[in-house]
MARBA-3410 file (N, C-alpha, C, O; in Angstrom, 1 decimal):
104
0.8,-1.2,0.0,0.0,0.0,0.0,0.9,1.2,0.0,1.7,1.2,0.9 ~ 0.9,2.6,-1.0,1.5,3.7,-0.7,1.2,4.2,0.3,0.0,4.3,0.7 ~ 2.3,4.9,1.0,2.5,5.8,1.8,1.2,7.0,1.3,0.8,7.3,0.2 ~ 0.8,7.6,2.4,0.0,8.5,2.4,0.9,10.0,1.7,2.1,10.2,1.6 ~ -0.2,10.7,1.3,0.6,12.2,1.0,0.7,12.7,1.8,0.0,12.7,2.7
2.2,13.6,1.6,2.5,14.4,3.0,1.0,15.2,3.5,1.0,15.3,4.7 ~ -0.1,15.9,2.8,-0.8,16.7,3.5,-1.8,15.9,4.3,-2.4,16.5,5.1 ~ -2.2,14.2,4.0,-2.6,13.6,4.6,-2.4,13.4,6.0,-3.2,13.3,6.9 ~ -0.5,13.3,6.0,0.1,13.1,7.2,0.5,14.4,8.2,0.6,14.3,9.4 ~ 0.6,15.1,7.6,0.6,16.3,8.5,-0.9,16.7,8.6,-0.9,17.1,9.7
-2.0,16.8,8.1,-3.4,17.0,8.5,-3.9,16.0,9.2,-4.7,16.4,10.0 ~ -3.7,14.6,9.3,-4.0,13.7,10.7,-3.2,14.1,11.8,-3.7,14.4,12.9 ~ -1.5,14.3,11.5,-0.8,14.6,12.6,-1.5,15.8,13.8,-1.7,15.8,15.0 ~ -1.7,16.8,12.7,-2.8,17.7,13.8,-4.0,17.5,14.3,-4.2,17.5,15.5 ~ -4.7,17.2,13.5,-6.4,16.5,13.9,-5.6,15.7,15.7,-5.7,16.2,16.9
-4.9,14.5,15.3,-4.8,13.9,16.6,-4.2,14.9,17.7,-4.5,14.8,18.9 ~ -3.5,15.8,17.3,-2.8,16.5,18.4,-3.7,17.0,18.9,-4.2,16.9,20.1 ~ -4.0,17.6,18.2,-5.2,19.1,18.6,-6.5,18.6,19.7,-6.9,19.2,20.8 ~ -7.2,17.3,19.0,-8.4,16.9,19.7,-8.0,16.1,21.3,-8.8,16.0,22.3 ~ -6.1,15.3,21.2,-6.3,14.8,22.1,-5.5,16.1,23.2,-5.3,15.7,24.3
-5.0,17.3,23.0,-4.8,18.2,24.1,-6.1,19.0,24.3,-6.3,19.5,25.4 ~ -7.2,19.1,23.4,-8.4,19.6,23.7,-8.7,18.5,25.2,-8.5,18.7,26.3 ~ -9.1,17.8,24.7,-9.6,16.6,25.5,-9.0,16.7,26.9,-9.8,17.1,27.7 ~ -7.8,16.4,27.3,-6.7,16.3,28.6,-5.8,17.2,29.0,-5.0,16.8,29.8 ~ -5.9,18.7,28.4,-5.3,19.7,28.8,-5.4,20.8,27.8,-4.8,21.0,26.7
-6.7,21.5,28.4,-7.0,22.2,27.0,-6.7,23.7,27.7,-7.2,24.7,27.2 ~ -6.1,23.8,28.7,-5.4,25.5,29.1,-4.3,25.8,28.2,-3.9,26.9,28.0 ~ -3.7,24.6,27.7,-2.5,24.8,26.9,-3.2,25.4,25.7,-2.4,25.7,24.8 ~ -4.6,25.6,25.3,-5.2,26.6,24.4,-6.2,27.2,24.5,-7.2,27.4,23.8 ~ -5.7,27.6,26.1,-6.0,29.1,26.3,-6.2,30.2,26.0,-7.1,31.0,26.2
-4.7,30.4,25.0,-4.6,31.5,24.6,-5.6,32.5,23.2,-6.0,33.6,22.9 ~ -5.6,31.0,22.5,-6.8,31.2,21.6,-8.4,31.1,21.7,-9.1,31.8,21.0 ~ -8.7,30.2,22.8,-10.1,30.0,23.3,-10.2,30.7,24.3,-9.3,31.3,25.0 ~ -12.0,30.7,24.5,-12.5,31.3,26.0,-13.4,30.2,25.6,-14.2,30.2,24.7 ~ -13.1,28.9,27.1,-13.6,27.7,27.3,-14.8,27.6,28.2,-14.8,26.4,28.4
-15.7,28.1,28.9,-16.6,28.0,29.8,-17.1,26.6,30.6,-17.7,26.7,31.6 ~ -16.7,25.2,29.9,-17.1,24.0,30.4,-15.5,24.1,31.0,-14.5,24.8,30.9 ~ -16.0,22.9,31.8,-14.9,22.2,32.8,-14.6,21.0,32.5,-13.6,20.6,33.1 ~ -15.1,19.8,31.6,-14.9,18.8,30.6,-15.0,18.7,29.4,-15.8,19.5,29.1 ~ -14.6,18.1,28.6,-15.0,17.5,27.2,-14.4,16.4,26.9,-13.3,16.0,27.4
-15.2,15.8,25.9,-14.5,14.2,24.9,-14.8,14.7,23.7,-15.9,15.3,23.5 ~ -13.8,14.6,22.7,-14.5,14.8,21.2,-14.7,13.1,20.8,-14.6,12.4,21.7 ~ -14.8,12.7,19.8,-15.0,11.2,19.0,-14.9,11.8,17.6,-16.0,11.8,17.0 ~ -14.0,12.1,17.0,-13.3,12.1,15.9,-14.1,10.6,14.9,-13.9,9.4,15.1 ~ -15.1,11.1,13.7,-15.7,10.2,12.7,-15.1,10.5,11.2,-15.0,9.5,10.4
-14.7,11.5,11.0,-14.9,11.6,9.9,-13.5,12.5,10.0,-13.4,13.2,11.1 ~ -12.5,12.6,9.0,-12.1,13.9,8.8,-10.7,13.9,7.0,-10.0,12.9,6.8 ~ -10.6,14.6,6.5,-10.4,15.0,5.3,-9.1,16.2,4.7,-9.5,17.4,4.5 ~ -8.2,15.9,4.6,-7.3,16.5,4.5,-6.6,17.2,3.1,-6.1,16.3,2.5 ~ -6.5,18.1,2.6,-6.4,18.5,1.3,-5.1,19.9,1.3,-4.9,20.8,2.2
-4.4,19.6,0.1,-3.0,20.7,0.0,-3.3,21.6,-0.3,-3.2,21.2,-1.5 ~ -3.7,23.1,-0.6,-3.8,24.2,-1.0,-2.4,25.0,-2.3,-1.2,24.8,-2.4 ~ -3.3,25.8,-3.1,-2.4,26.1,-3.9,-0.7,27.1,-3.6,0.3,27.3,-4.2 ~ -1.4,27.7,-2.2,0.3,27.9,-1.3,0.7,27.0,-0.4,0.7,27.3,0.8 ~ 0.9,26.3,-0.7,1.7,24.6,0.4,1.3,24.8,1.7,2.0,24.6,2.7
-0.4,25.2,1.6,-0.9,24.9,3.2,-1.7,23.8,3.3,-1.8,23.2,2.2 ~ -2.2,23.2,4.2,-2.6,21.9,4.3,-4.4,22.3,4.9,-4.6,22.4,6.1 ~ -5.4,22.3,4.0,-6.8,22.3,5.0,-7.1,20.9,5.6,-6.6,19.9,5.2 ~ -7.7,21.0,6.3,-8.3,20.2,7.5,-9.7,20.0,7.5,-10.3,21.1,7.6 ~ -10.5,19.0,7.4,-12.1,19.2,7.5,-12.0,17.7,8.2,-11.5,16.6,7.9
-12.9,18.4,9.7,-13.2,17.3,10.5,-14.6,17.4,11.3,-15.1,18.3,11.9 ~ -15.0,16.1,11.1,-16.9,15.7,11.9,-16.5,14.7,12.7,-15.6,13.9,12.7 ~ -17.8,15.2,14.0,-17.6,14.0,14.8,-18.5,14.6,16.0,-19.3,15.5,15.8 ~ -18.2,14.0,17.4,-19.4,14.3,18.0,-18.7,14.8,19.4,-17.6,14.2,19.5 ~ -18.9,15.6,20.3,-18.6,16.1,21.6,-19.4,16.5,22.3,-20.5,17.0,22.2
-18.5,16.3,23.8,-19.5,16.2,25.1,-19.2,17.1,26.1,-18.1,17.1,26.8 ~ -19.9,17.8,26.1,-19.2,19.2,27.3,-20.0,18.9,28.6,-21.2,18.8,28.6 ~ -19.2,18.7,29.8,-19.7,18.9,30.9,-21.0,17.4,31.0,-20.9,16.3,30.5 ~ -22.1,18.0,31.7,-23.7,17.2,31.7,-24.4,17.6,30.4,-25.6,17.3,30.3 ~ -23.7,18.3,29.5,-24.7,18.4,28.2,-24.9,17.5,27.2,-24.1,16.5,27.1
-25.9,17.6,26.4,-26.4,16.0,25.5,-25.1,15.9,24.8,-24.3,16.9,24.8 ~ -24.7,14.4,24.0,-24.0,14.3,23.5,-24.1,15.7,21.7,-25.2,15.9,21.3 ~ -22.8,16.4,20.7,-23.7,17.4,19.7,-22.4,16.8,18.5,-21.2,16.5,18.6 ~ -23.1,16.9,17.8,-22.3,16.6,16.6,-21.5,17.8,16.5,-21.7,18.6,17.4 ~ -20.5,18.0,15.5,-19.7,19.2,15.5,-18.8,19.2,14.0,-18.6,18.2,13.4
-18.5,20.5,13.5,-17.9,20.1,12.1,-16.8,21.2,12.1,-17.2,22.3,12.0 ~ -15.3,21.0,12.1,-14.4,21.8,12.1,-13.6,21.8,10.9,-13.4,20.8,10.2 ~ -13.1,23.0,10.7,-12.0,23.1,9.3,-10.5,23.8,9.7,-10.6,24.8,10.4 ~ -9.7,23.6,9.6,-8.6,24.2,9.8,-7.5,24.3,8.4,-7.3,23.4,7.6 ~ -6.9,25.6,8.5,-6.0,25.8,7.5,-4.3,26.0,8.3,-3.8,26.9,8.9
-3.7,24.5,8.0,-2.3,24.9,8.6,-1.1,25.1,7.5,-0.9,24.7,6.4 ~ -0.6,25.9,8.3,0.6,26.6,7.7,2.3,26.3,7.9,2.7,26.2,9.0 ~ 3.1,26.1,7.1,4.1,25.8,7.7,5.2,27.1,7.8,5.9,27.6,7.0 ~ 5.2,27.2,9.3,6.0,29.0,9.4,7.5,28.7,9.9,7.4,28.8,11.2 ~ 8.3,28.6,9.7,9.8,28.9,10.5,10.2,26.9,10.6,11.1,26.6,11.4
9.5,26.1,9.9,9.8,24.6,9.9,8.9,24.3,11.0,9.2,23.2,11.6 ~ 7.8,25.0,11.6,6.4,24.5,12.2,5.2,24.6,11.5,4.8,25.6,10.9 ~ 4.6,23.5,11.5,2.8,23.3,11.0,2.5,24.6,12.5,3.1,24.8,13.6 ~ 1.8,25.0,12.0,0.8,25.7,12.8,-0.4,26.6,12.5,-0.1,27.5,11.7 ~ -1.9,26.6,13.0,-3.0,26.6,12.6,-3.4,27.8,12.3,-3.7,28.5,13.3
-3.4,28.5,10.8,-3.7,30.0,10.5,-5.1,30.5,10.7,-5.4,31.6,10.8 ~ -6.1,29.4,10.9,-7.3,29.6,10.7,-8.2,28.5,11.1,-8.0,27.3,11.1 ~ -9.0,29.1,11.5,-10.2,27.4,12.7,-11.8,27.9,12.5,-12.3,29.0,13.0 ~ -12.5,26.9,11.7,-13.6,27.5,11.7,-14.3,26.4,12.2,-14.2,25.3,11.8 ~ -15.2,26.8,13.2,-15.8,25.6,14.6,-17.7,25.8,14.2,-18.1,26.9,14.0
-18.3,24.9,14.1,-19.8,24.9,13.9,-20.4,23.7,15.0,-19.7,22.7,15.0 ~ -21.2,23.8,15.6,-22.2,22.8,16.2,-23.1,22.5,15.6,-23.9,23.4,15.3 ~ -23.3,21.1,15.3,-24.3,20.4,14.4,-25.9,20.4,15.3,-26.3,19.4,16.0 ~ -26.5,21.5,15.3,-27.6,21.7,16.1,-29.1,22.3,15.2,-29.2,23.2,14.5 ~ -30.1,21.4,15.6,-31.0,21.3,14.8,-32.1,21.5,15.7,-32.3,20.7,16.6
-33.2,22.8,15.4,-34.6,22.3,16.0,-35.3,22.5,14.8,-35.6,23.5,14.1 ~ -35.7,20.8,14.9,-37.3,20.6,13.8,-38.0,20.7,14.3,-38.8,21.4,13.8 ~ -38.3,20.4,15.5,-39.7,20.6,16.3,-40.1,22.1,16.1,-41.2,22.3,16.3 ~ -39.4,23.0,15.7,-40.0,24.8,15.9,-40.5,25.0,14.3,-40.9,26.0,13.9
END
């Protein structure tokens, strides 16, 4: 089987990073968040990695998360990483909650 493309492997490499310091130490992204829960789990289902026409790497990831005693909520994230000074690092994060009222 071939080896994955590098933007496959640097776009999982972050996906895992990212969700499992969200998950077990998410003050270390502090500096970009204002977090109001005191827990979370994400469950990573889905996610999709693609190279951009300036050698950045997008990110598109689904899946489901649990904040605190709230219902379990689907969630759908995109990220654009960049490679600056011989580091991947995330230029851009666009966060959606998969939240639906049919009943209204």
């Amino acid at each position: 089987m071939a080896e994955k493309p590098v933007w496959e492997q640097i776009g999982s490499g972050f996906v895992q990073h990212y969700y499992q310091q969200f998950d077990s130490d998410r003050t270390k992204l502090a500096d970009i968040y204002s977090l109001p829960f005191q827990t979370i789990q994400h469950s990573i289902t889905a996610q999709d990695h693609h190279p951009t026409p300036d050698s950045c790497v997008m990110s598109m990831v689904m899946g489901q998360l649990k904040a605190d005693q709230d219902q379990v909520m689907g969630f759908q994230q995109v990220f654009l990483l960049k490679n600056i000074d011989n580091k991947w690092v995330c230029t851009n994060d666009m966060f959606r909650l998969a939240l639906h009222n049919f009943g209204a």
